[in-house]
C-alpha positions, 0 to 999 in steps of 0.5 A: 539308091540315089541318096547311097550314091551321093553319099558314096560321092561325099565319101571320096571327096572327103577321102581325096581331101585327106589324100590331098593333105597327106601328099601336101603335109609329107612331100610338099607337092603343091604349094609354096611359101611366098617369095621376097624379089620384089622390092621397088629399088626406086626410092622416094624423092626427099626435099632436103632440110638444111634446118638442124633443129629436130623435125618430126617424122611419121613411122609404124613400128608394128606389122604383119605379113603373112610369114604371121600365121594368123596373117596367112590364115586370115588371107584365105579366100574361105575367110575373104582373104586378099591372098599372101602379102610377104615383106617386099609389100610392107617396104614398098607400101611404106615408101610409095602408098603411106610415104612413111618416114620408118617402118618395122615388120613385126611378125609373129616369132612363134610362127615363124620359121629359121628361112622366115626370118632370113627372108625377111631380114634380107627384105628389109636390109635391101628396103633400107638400102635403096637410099644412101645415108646421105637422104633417106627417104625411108628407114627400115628397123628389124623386128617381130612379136613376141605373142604370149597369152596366160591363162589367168591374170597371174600369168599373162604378160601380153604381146610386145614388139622387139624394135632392133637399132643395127641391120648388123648385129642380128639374132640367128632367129627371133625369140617367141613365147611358146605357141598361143591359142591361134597355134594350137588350133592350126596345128591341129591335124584336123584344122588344115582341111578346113581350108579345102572344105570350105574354099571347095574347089581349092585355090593355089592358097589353100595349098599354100596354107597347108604347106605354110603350116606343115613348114612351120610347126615341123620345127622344133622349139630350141633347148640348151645350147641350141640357141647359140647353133645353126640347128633348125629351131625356134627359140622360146622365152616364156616370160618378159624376164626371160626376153630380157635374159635372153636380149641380153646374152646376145648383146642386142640392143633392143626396145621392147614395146607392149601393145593391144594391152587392154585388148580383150581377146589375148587379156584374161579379165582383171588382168593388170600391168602392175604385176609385171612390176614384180620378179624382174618382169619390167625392164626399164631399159628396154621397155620404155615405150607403149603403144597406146592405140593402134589398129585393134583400138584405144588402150588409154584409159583407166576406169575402175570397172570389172568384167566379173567380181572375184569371191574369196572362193575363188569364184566369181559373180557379177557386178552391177552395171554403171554409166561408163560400163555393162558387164555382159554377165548383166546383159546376159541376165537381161536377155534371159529376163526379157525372154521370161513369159508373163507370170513366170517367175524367172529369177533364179534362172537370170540369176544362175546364168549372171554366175556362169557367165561371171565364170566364163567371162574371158571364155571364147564360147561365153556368148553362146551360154544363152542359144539363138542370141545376135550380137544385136542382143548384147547390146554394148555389153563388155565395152568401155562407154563415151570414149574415144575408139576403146579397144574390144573387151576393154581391160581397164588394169591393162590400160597405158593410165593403169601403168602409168599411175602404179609403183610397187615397192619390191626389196625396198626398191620403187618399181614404175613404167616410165614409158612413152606412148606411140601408136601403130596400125598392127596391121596383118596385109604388111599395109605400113601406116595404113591410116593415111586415108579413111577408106577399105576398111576390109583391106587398111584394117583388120576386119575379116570374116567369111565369105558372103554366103557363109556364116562364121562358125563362132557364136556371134562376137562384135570384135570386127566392128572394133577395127581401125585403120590404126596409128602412127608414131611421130618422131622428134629427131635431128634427121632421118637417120637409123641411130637418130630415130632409134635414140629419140625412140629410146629418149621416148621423145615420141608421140602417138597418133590414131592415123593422122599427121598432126604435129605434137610438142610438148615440153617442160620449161626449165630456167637452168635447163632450157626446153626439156621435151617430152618424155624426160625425167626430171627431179624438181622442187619448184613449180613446173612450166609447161608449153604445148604446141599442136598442129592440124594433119594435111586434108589428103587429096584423092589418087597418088602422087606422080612419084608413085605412078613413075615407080609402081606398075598401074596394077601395083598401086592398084593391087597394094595401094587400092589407088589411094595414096598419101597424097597431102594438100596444102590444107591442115585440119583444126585442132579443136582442144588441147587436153592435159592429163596429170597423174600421180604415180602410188603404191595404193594400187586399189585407189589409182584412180583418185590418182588420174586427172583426165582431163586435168586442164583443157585448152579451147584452140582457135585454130585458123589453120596454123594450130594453137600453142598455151603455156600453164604451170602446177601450183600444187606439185609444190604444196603437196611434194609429189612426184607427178606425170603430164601428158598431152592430148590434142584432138582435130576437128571431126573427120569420117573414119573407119569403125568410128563409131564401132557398135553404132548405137540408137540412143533415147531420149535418155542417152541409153542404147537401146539398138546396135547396127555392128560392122559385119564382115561375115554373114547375111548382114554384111555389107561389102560396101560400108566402111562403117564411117563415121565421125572423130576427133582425130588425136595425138598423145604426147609422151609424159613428162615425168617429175621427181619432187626431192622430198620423194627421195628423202 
């Protein structure tokens, strides 16, 4: 009788949930989406420079509130969430917590709504106008994400950041690829009572969340003429070349900027940036810069590895390990092998899940191919080794080195990337430039899980433990002005760095020319000079500055800033090395490799607190007559950061890692109070130089 009883209890909960929801979904009872009054109309004080050489300014041109769905999903209290953070947060972080120099919000077009995007437009022109042109103390650019994921390597172009120059002239709604994966799952009529199960007794945000998703995707993609009318749609582009299109039919000038490339949660194994170089897919104009590293990690470097090795067949098998890389189909045979009992001969059974793990390798339940596995098992499978912070999953074709060394020929045209490099933090808690201090990585990252007593309801995945507190993107311009900074973004007069404020110049010494900096594209036949300068990022002291306490309410900074501020001392750190990479751009797409020089040169600093400059030349871009690249790499002295090192391996005598200890942000390993720190050499990445020998034109 009892268990009737309680069953008949699990009932009319469960009946009163649903009625909940259909209340919810149908008339809007309870909730509402997060409101923008609330930006600080104090501006930052500026010291005023009278210098009218270039100065170098810090900004994060890549951020979420939770207007992005997956922001606002992540927000929820049954994911340990910190609750809404909408525009008015970026703006005020930006100006007071990261004192950024310009910023942009970069929400998810495909989940955003007409009033969305008109709440946050006004947000951020009333961000931008707190401070006359006259002094700025911070720049506010228009924005948001186009987020597209293909199913194959053949028809995935990956997400990029639309960066408007003017606060006029503005689309009617941001442009979106269609819905992802992520939107496929909540819009699923059975997925908003997740929340209200397993947040039970519900908070104000689980019904915030169920209003949040029934607004959103209640409106329509656009078709045909709708695009130019006041209709309540979303408008949809699916490929790049459609973006394009689409950017140009509204006069807008824009820059698009790829980023997370060889991030391998969106990226389908063996994708590759090459293919966009075909059917108008690359747009030179506008795709001119590239975010090499941000919060979700490193996409640099090119190594010539596979997850899985294609067949003529159209299937795939698994290929052997190496030094820089373990396929997870391999350590999923070794899993299996170490199962085996004495004296069983288990060889086909490793071999027959080696295959079907080769042919789920991008699959999002692939670990749970082999049952009652940890993460601890797969060990570091799936990641590119001995390098610095590489993104999750790594696609080695995605990476900035891989676009940078292949040309394709199409109509008797050469197609490349001629891109500069920037970092951002992509941060979903509207957190502008969060890497300013090393701490929180829970809050200034994109870590999450559930809460302490609940076990996520994935098979176990290690992503959490690849999340930094991300990049920023130093600027080269006269002054802090919205056309000066859009023009040396354009110029890709730009460089990246993972957090710090290191000081970067790196430019081409011409005797006709002058100095020609970075990112420039230059015919030459004679032998090229180079200088290279970097400089230490500020050691930062504890607490915020006065300014912030004079502007913020003491629950404000605690609230938004956790107490910490950029907050400089007249301290730099040492720059340790300086690295030079140089490429040679080819066709042979299967050999780029043999292409990339890293490093090409290395410069030991003796730093003693003022950084160190070198000057070198290339003898063989004359003996050789080709069109080549360099760029620059400048690397700190080790500090602590967040996610360090992300799988924290024990090492034998051998160097192998034979035991992990991931970052957790769920389950019964999860420690609230690691932060996962551990030693780097902080960095900066110059844009390249980019040299035509005249003999490549004949």
């Amino acid at each position: 009788m009892t268990r009737i009883l309680k069953l008949i209890g699990y009932l009319l909960v469960f009946v009163a949930l649903i009625v909940i929801y259909i209340l919810i979904s149908s008339n809007g009872l309870f909730g509402k989406l997060p409101e923008d009054n609330q930006v600080i109309s104090l501006p930052r004080p500026q010291i005023e420079d009278s210098n009218n050489n270039k100065q170098i300014f810090f900004g994060d041109l890549h951020v979420h509130t939770t207007f992005s769905q997956d922001a606002f999903l992540f927000s929820l209290p049954m994911l340990q969430g910190e609750g809404v953070h909408p525009p008015s947060d970026a703006c005020n972080f930006a100006r007071y917590c990261s004192s950024l120099d310009f910023f942009s919000i970069t929400d998810h077009a495909e989940g955003m709504t007409r009033q969305m995007w008109e709440d946050s437009v006004d947000s951020i022109k009333r961000c931008d106008s707190i401070s006359d042109d006259k002094q700025k103390d911070l720049v506010a650019f228009v924005g948001w994400e186009w987020t597209q994921m293909g199913a194959s390597p053949e028809n995935h172009y990956g997400h990029k950041n639309i960066i408007l120059r003017d606060l006029d002239n503005l689309p009617k709604r941001p442009i979106g690829a269609g819905l992802t994966g992520l939107d496929l799952l909540i819009k699923n009529n059975f997925t908003p009572l997740l929340p209200l199960i397993a947040d039970f007794p519900p908070e104000q945000i689980d019904f915030d969340f169920l209003k949040y998703r029934n607004t959103t995707y209640s409106e329509p993609f656009c078709s045909g003429s709708d695009n130019e009318d006041n209709k309540e749609c979303k408008e949809k582009a699916g490929s790049p070349k459609e973006l394009f299109k689409r950017l140009d039919e509204l006069q807008l000038e824009a820059l698009v900027i790829p980023h997370g490339t060889a991030w391998g949660i969106h990226a389908p194994a063996n994708s590759n940036l090459s293919s966009q170089l075909f059917n108008e897919q690359h747009d030179p104009e506008r795709q001119r810069l590239i975010e090499v590293y941000s919060g979700h990690g490193n996409s640099e470097i090119y190594k010539d590895f596979s997850h899985a090795k294609k067949l003529s067949d159209g299937l795939f098998e698994c290929p052997d390990p190496t030094n820089e890389f373990e396929p997870c189909c391999w350590r999923a045979g070794e899993i299996v092998k170490q199962r085996c009992k004495k004296g069983q001969d288990c060889s086909s059974e490793i071999q027959e899940i080696k295959k079907e793990f080769a042919n789920n390798v991008s699959g999002l339940l692939r670990f749970g191919l082999i049952k009652d596995t940890s993460p601890e098992d797969w060990k570091q499978c799936g990641q590119l080794k001995n390098e610095f912070l590489p993104a999750y999953t790594y696609r080695p074709g995605m990476s900035v080195q891989a676009a940078l060394s292949s040309e394709v020929k199409e109509k008797d045209v050469i197609n490349s990337f001629k891109i500069g490099l920037i970092g951002s933090t992509d941060n979903h808690k509207a957190r502008a430039g969060s890497g300013y201090k090393e701490f929180a990585r829970k809050s200034m990252g994109d870590s999450w899980g559930a809460k302490d007593n609940l076990t996520w309801i994935l098979p176990p995945e290690r992503g959490a433990s690849f999340y930094s507190t991300g990049g920023l993107v130093g600027v080269h311009s006269p002054k802090l002005d919205r056309n000066d900074i859009y023009n040396s973004l354009y110029e890709r007069e730009v460089y990246a760095t993972s957090g710090e404020r290191i000081l970067l110049w790196f430019n081409l010494l011409d005797i006709e020319e002058g100095i020609i900096p970075m990112g420039r594209e230059i015919i030459k036949s004679e032998k090229p000079q180079f200088e290279v300068k970097a400089i230490g990022s500020f050691k930062q002291k504890p607490g915020c500055p006065d300014y912030v306490h004079t502007a913020m309410k003491i629950d404000e900074i605690s609230r938004l800033c956790l107490n910490e501020c950029y907050n400089p001392s007249n301290e730099r750190n040492k720059i340790q090395r300086i690295e030079i990479v140089k490429i040679v751009p080819t066709t042979e797409l299967d050999s780029i490799s043999e292409k990339i020089q890293d490093p090409w040169k290395v410069f030991d600093c003796n730093d003693n607190g003022e950084g160190c400059a070198f000057s070198f030349s290339d003898d063989e871009y004359v003996l050789k007559n080709q069109n080549s690249l360099y760029y620059a790499r400048a690397i700190q002295e080790e500090t602590d950061a967040v996610g360090g090192d992300p799988l924290r391996c024990e090492l034998n005598e051998d160097g192998e890692c034979i035991k992990i200890k991931p970052c957790y942000s769920s389950g019964p390993n999860f420690d609230p109070s690691d932060d996962c720190l551990a030693p780097i050499g902080e960095r900066a990445w110059s844009s390249p130089i980019f040299l035509t020998h005249p003999m490549s034109l004949q």
